[in-house]
C-alpha atoms as an extended CHARMM CRD file, in Angstrom:
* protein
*
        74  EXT
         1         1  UNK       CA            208.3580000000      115.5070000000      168.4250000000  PROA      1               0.0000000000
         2         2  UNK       CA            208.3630000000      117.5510000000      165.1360000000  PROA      2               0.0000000000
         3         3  UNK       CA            208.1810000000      114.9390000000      161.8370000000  PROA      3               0.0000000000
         4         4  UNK       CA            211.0790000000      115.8880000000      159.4240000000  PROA      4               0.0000000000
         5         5  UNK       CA            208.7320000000      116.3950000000      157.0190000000  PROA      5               0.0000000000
         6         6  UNK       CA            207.4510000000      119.0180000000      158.8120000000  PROA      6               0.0000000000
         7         7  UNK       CA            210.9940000000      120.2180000000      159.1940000000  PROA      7               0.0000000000
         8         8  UNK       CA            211.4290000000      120.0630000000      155.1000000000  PROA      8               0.0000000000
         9         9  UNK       CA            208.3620000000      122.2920000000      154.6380000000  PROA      9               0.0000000000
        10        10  UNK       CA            209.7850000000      125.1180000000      156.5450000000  PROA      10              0.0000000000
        11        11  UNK       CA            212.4560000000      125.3360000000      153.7200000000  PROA      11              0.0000000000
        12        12  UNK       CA            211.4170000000      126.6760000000      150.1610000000  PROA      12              0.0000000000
        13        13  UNK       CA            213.3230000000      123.8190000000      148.6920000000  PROA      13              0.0000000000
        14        14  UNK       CA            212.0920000000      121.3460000000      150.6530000000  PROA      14              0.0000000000
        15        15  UNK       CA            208.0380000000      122.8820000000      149.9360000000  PROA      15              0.0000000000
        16        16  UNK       CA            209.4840000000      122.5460000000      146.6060000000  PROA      16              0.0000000000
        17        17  UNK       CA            210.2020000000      118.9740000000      146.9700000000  PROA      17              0.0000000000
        18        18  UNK       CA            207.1520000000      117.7660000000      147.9320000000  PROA      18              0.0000000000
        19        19  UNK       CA            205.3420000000      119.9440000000      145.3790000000  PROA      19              0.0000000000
        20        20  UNK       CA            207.4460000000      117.5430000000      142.4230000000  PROA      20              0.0000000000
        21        21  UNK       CA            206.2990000000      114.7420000000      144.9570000000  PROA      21              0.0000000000
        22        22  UNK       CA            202.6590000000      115.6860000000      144.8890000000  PROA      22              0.0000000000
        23        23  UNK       CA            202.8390000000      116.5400000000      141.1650000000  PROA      23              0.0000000000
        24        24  UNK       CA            203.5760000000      113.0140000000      140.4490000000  PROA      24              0.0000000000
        25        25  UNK       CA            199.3970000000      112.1330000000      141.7780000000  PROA      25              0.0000000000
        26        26  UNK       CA            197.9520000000      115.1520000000      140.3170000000  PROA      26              0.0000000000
        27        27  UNK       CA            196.1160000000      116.0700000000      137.0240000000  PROA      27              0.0000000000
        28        28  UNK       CA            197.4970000000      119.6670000000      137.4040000000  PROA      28              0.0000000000
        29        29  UNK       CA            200.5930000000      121.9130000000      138.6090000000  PROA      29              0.0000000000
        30        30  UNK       CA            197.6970000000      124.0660000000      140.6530000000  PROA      30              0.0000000000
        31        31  UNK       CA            196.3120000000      120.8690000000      142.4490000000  PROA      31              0.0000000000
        32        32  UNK       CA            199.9980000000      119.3660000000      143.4230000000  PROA      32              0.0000000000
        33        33  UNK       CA            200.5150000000      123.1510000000      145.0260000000  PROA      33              0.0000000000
        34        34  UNK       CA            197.2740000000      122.7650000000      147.2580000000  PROA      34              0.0000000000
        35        35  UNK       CA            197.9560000000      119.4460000000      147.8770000000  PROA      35              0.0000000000
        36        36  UNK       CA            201.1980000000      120.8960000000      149.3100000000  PROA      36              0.0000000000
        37        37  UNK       CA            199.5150000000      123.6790000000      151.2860000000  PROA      37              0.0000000000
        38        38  UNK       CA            197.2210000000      121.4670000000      152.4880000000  PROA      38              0.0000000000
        39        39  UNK       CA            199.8970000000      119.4610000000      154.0730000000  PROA      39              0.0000000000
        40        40  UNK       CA            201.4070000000      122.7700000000      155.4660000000  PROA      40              0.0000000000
        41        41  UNK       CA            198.5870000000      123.6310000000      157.0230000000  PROA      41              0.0000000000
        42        42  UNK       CA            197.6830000000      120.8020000000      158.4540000000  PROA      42              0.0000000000
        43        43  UNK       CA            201.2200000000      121.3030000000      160.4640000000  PROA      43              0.0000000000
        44        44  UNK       CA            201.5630000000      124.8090000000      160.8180000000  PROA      44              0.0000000000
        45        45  UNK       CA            197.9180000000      126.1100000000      160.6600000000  PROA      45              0.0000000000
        46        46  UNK       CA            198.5190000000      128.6840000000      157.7580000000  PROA      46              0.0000000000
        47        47  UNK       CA            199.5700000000      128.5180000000      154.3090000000  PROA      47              0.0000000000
        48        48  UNK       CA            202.6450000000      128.7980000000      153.2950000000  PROA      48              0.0000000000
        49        49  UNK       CA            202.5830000000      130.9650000000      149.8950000000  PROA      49              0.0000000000
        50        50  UNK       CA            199.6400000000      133.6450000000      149.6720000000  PROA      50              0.0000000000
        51        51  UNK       CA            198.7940000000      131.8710000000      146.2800000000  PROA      51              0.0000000000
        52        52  UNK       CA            199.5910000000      129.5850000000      143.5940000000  PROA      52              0.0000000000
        53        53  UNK       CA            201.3390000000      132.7690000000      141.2770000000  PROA      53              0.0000000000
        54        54  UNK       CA            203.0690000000      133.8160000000      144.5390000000  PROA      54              0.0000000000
        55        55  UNK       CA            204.5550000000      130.1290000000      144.7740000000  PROA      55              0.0000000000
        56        56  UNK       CA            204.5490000000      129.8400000000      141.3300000000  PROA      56              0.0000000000
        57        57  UNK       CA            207.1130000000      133.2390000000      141.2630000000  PROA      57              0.0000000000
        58        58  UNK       CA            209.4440000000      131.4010000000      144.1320000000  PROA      58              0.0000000000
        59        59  UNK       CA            209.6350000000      128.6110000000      141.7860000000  PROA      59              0.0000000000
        60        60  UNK       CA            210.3290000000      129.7850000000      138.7450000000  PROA      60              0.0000000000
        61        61  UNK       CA            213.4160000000      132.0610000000      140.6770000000  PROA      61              0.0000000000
        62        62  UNK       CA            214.3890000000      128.4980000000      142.8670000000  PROA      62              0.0000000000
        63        63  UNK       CA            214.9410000000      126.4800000000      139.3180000000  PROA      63              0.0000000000
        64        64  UNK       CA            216.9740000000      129.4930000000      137.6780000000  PROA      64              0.0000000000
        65        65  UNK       CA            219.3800000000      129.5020000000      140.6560000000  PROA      65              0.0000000000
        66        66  UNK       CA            219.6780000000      125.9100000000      140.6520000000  PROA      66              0.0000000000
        67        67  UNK       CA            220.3520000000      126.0250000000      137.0320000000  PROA      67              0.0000000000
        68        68  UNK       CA            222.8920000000      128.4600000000      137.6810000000  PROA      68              0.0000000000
        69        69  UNK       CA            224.8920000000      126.5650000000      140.0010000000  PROA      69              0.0000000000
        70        70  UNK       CA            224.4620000000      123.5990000000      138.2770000000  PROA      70              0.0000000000
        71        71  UNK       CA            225.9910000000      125.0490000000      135.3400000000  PROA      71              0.0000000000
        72        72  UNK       CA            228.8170000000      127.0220000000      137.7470000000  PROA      72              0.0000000000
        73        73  UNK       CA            229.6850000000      123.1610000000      139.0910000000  PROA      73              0.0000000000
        74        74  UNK       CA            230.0800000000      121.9330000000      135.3250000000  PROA      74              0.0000000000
């Protein structure tokens, strides 16, 4: 059986997730994102983002929508 956290991965907001989660243990943003990878690959056998800039683009547009609803909501 698939591990949710497996499951999580598969969604941006859930890679997202467990970037802030690896973030927590790490010196810097770039080693919480391979820490993340790492832990993608080592279910799916690839990465998920080609790079940290690449993930560091899906974040950036992730928080601004978030924002956005957040502030809709209010």
């Amino acid at each position: 059986m698939i591990k949710k956290e497996a499951i999580e991965l598969l969604d941006t907001s859930g890679f997202i997730k467990a970037y802030f989660y690896n973030l927590s243990g790490s010196i810097t943003y770039q080693q919480a994102y391979d820490k993340t990878e790492d832990l993608f690959m080592s279910y799916f056998g690839k990465r998920r983002y080609a790079d940290y800039n690449s993930f560091r683009n899906i974040l950036t547009r992730h928080l601004k929508r978030s924002n956005k609803k957040a502030s809709i909501a209010s």
